[in-house]
LUMDOFI-357302 format. One record per residue: x negated, y negated, z negated of N, C-alpha, C in turn. Coordinates in steps of 0.02 Angstrom, whole numbers, plus 50000, padded with zeros to 5 digits. Layout:
N
XYZXYZXYZ;...
//
This chain:
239
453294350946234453584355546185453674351846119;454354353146098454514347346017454104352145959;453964347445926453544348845878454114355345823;453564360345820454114365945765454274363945701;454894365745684455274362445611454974367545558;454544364845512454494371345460455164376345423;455124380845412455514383545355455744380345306;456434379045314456644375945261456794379645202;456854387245219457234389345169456344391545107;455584392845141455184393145099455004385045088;455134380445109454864374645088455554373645002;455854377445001456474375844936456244379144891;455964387244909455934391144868455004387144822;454674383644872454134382344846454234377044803;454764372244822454864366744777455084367644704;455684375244716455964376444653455164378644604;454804383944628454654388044591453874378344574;453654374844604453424371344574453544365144556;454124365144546454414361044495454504353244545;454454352244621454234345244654454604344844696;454784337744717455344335944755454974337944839;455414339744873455254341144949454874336444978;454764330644970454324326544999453654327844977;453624330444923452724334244899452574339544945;453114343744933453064348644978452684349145052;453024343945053452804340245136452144339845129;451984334045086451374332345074450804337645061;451004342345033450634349244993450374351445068;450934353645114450844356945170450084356145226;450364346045222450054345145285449304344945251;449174342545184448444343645136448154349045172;448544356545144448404362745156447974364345232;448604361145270448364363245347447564360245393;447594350645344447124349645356446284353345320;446454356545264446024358645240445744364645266;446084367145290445904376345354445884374945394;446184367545412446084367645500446424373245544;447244370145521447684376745529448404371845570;448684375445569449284371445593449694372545560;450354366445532450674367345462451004373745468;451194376645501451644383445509451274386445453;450414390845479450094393745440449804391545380;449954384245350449854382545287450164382445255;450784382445257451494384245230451534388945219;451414395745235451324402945240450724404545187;450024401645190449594402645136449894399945104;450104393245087450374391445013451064394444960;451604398445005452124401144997451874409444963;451124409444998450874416944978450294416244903;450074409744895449784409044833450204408144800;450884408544789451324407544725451914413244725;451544417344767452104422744772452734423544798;452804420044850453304419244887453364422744959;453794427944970453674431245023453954425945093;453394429345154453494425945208453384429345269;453674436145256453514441145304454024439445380;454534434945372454964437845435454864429345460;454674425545424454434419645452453674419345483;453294422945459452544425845486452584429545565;453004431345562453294437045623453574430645686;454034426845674454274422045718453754417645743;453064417945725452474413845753452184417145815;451874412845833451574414045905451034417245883;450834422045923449954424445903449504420845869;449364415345900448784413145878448994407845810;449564407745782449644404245723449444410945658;449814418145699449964421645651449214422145628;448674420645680448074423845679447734420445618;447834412145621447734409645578447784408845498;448424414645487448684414645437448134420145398;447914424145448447534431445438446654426245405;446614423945444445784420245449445694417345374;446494413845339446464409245289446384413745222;446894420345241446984425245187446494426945132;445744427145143445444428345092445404421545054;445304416445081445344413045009446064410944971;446454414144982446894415844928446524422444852;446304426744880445884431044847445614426444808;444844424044816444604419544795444884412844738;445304410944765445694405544707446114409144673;446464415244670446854417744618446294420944570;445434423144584445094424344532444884418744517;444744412644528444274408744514444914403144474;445244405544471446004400444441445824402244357;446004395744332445574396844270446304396744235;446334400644171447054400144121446974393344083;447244388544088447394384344039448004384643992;448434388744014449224388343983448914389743892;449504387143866449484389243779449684394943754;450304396043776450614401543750450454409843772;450084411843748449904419943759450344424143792;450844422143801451354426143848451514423643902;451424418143918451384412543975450844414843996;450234416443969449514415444010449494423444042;449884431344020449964436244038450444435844101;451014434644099451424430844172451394427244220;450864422544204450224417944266450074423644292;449644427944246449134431144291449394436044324;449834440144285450324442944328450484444444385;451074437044398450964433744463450564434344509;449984430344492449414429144535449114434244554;449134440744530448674448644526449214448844589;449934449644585450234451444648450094448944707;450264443244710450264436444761449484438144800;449094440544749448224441944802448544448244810;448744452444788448764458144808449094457044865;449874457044872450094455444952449854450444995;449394447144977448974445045007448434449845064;448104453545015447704458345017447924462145081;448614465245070448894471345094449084467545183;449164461145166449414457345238449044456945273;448134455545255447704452845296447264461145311;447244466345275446984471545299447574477145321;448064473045343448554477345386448874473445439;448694474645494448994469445534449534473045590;449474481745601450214482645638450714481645610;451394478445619451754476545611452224481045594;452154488845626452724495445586452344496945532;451724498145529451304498945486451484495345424;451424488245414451544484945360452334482945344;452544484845403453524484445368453614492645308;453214495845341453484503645310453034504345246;452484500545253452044503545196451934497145137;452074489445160451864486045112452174486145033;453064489245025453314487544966453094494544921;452964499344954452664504844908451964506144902;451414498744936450764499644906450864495944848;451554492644843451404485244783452094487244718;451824494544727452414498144668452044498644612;452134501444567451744506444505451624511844505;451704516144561451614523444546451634526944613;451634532344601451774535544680451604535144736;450784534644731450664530144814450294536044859;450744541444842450544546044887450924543344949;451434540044938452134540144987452034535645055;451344526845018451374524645073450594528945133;450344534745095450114537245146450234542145204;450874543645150451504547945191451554544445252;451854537445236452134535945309451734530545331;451164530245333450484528645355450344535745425;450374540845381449934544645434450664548445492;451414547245434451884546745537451874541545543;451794536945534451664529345602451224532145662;450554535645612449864537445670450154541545706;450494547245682450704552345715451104552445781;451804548545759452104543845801451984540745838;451374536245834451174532645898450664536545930;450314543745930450214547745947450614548646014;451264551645977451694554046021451834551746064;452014544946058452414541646109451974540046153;451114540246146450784537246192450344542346221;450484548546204450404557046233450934557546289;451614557546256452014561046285451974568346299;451764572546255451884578846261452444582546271;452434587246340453354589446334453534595846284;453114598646253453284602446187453324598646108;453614599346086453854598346018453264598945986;452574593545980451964595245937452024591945871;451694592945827451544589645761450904588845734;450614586945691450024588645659449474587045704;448774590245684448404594045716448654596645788;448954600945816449194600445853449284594545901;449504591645886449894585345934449214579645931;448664580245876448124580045903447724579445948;447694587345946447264591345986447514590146065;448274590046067448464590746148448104582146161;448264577846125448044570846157447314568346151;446914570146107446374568646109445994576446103;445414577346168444954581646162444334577446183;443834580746146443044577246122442944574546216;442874578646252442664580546311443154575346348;442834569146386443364566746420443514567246477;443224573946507443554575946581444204580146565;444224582746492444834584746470445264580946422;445164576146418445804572946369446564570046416;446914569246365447464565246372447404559246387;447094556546325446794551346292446334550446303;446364545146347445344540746332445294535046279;444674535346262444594528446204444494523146269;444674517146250444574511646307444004511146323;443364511646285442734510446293442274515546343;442824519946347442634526446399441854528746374;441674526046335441014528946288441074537446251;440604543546278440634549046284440674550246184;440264546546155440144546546079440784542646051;441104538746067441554534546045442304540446057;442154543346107442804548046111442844553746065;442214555846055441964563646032442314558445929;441864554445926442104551645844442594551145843;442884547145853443784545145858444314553345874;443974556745897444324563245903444204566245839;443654565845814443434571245775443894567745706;443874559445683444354557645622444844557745635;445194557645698445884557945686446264566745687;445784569345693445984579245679445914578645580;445214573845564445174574545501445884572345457;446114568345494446484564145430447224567245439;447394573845485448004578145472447804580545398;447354586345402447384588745362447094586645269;446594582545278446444577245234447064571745189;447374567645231448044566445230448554566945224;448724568845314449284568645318449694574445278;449494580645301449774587245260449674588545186;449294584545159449294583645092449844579645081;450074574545086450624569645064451144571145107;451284576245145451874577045203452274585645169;451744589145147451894595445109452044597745039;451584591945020451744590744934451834584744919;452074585144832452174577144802451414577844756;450884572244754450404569044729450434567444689;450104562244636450104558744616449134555844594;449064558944643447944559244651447714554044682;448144548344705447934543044756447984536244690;447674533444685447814527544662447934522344703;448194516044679448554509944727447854509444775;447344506744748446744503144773446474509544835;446564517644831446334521344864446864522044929;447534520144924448164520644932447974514345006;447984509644983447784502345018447034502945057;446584507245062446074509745096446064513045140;446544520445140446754525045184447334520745228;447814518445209448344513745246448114508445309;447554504945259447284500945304446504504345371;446254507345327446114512945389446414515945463;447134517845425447474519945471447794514845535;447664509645493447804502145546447374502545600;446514502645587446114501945639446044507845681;446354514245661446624518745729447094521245751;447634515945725448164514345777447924507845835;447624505345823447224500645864447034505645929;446784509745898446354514645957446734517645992;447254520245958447734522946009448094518646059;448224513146014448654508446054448254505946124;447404506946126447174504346168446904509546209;446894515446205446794521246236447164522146280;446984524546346447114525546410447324533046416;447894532746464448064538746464448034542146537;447534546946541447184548046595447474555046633;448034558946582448524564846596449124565246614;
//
């Protein structure tokens, strides 16, 4: 198998935005990769994401286990955008560094504690807005809902609670839905939060407009909702 060609088009955007001829670039990369013990794909990807450079549809074209790597490296991006010290002079320069860098961890942030892929196409540009983050729990909780459905298959028109209730019941001689673990407590929990988070949630941000969620509470419930779409996705359907 020939060795994969990096991105040319983020290896330009990284050169422009730091000022270095493409052969650093190079050099920057393979540093990077040896330093995570990564493969240049996913060091290219952390380094494109410490300077704020999006790399969502080039992240996607990787094989599993690169993308995985990209996930493993993610917190210390966190880490070096706090521990990055201001040297700049100019007081308005040193507000626009940080700026930057507050984002760049932030989508950082939002990449490595969200890993379904409808999930973070639909919800990442309105956790990393200014306002309004009732919206990405809006369509946080129809992703859940949605993949509900499709992996119910109910032949009535359900919603909510409802559409719930028909796929997951506590009792697993009666469900739709089994949790994979076929564990009697593991079914009864997982039933009981995902009835919670209709009405908690979903019908709060699906019935009205908010504005009671902050970003950071916004990016909690979202990413929550990641680890039980997991469950569904791995839930057996026994009806």
């Amino acid at each position: 198998m020939g060795r994969r060609v990096l991105d040319q088009g983020i290896m330009s955007k990284l050169a422009k935005k730091l000022r270095k001829p493409g052969k650093s670039i190079s050099v920057m990369v393979s540093k990077k990769a040896h330093k995570l013990g990564s493969s240049p794909e996913a060091a290219l990807i952390v380094l494109a994401k410490e300077n704020g450079i999006g790399t969502a549809v080039y992240q996607r074209s990787l094989e599993p286990a690169k993308q995985a790597e990209v996930r493993d490296a993610l917190p210390s991006i966190f880490a070096s955008s706090q521990a990055r010290p201001e040297r700049l002079e100019s007081p308005k320069h040193v507000r626009t560094t940080t700026s930057i860098g507050r984002k760049a961890s932030l989508r950082a942030a939002i990449e490595f504690l969200i890993e379904d892929p409808v999930l973070l196409s639909r919800c990442k540009d309105i956790l990393l807005a200014k306002s309004k983050f009732d919206r990405p729990i809006n369509q946080a909780t129809q992703v859940l809902e949605d993949r509900i459905r499709n992996k119910a298959q109910p032949t009535a028109k359900l919603t909510g609670e409802n559409l719930v209730g028909f796929a997951f019941n506590e009792d697993l001689s009666r469900t739709v839905l089994r949790v994979q673990s076929n564990v009697p407590e593991d079914q009864r929990g997982f039933t009981q939060i995902l009835k919670g988070i209709v009405p908690a949630f979903r019908n709060k941000t699906h019935h009205h407009v908010t504005d009671s969620f902050t970003q950071q509470e916004a990016i909690r419930v979202v990413a929550f909702i990641d680890v039980l779409l997991r469950v569904v996705d791995s839930s057996i359907k026994v009806k």
